[in-house]
Steps between C-alpha positions, in 0.01 A plus 500: 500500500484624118435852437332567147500735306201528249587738279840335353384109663851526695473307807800541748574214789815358665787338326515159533812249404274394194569857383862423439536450140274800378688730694804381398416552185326873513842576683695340255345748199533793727881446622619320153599182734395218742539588854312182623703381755468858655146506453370174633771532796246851561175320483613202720615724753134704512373123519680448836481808659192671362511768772821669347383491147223654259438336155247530269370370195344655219232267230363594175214265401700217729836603355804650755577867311662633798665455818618751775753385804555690827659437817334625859778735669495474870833664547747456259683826371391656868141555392299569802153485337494144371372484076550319227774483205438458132732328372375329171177570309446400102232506289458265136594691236189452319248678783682789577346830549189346609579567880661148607771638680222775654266239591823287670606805708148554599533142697821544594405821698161329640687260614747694642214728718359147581821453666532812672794608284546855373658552187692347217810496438737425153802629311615492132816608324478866414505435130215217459295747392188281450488387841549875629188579283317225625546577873393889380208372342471292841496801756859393647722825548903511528584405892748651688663129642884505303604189323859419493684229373877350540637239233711235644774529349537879527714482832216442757709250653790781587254795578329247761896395717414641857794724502584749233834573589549117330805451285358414161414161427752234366381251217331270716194246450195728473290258722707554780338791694785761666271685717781715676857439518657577835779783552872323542407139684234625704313121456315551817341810413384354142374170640263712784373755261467288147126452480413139416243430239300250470168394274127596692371207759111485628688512835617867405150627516505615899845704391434678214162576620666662815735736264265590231255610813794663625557689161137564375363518822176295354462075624521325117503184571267385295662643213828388590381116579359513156840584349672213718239297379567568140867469528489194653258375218591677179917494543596457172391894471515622846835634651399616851773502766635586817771649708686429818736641744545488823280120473203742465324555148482839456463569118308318223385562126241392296508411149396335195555473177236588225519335171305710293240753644479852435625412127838381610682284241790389743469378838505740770539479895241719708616641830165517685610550836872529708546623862769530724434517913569845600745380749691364236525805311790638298699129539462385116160271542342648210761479318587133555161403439523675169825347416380166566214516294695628165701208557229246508307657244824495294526173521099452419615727186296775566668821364328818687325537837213750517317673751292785636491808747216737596661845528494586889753177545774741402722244714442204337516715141864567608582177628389325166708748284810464670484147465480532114159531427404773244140627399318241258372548191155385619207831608281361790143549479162509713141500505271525841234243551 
């Protein structure tokens, strides 16, 4: 349905993949470069699974001025309250300051009460000081959620060993993964307790479910089938995997990585989601997970891993800085729906 608005003649409906080329090139004038690989990757992804994105179009007398691009959180970054993300909006250079953007965050957040959602989420670096006045102007105010960020190359890979009584690290091939080394020839005791990795299967739904239920205490399996789904789908930018001992999985992680939203000008992974079964505690899952995935996003040549904590999870907040990670750059902001 279009939505018009009589005043300016701005009508604002869906993106479509005939969109491509004018918002490649607003994007391009805002950003100084082409990100259309990134960008048509986004809109073919909202094509196949409309339910987990929001994208909107905004005309001028039949011409795209503006876009906006937002994700639906179900429970990525342990939000309870599923919403929705911002993660790109852009407006012609030639119509600003006539309300596009307004008019595109207007249908964003209808859509997003359509939906049931309740608020909207974004971030920006602390210094893009036209997108912090825009999201003032907007009615977003500074979150509390913590951004942090770990480059990989910054010794993530020897913050995440299991043990930390480890003898330092010989030159070795960096895409061989150490993920504990056992004290004198104990081989036994490294073989039962080395977590094995592997990449995310559909037939890992029933176990992860079970262990983030056991963590969260909430059934997500809708929201975790979607993120199989997408994995499975969309691997060229999805690094999800998951963790064994004992034959059993009992940890897993969710990633992906983002080519260019919030502003970014180098690719970035996301952590959206990692768990470890309670059981398992304390035995270096999390940390093999994590040094798994800087060594396949390594070789994917991503350089930094990002992600996001809501202050109560002082546990996680710990876990993440010991294994390297250091507050980001990036303020997190919100706006209720």
């Amino acid at each position: 349905m279009n939505i018009l608005d009589s005043q300016n003649q701005i009508v604002i409906r869906a993106l479509t993949k005939d969109d491509l080329n004018a918002v490649v090139a607003i994007d391009a004038g805002i950003e100084g470069y082409s990100r259309r690989d990134y960008i048509e990757h986004r809109l073919v992804a909202a094509l196949r699974e409309p339910a987990l994105h929001a994208q909107f179009a905004a005309l001028k007398d039949g011409v795209l001025v503006g876009y906006v691009l937002a994700r639906i959180l179900v429970g990525e970054f342990g939000l309870i309250h599923p919403g929705l993300r911002l993660e790109i909006v852009g407006v012609d250079a030639a119509v600003r300051r006539v309300g596009v953007g307004s008019r595109l965050l207007q249908a964003l957040m209808a859509h997003g009460r359509k939906h049931g959602l309740t608020g909207v989420h974004t971030s920006a670096a602390w210094n893009d000081h036209s997108m912090l006045c825009w999201f003032d102007a907007m009615g977003f105010a500074l979150a509390a959620d913590r951004w942090l960020e770990c480059r990989i190359d910054s010794g993530a890979h020897q913050a995440a060993r299991e043990d930390p009584g480890d003898a330092p690290e010989q030159a070795e091939d960096r895409s061989e993964i150490d993920y504990g080394a056992a004290s004198g020839n104990d081989f036994e005791r490294l073989t039962r307790s080395r977590p094995d990795v592997q990449s995310m299967t559909l037939d890992d739904l029933r176990e992860i479910t079970r262990i983030d239920r056991a963590i969260g205490g909430r059934d997500r399996e809708e929201y975790i089938r979607g993120k199989l789904t997408e994995a499975m789908t969309d691997s060229a930018v999805r690094v999800s995997m998951t963790a064994r001992l004992d034959g059993a999985i009992v940890g897993y992680l969710m990633a992906r990585v983002d080519l260019g939203d919030f502003g970014r000008t180098q690719p970035a992974a996301v952590v959206d989601t990692i768990g470890v079964d309670p059981e398992y505690a304390h035995r270096g899952v999390g940390r093999a997970l994590l040094s798994q995935l800087f060594a396949n996003l390594s070789a994917l040549r991503v350089e930094r891993v990002e992600t996001s904590t809501a202050p109560p999870d002082h546990e996680l907040l710990g876990f993440l800085l010991d294994a390297g990670f250091r507050p980001s750059q990036r303020l997190a902001f919100g706006r209720p729906l």
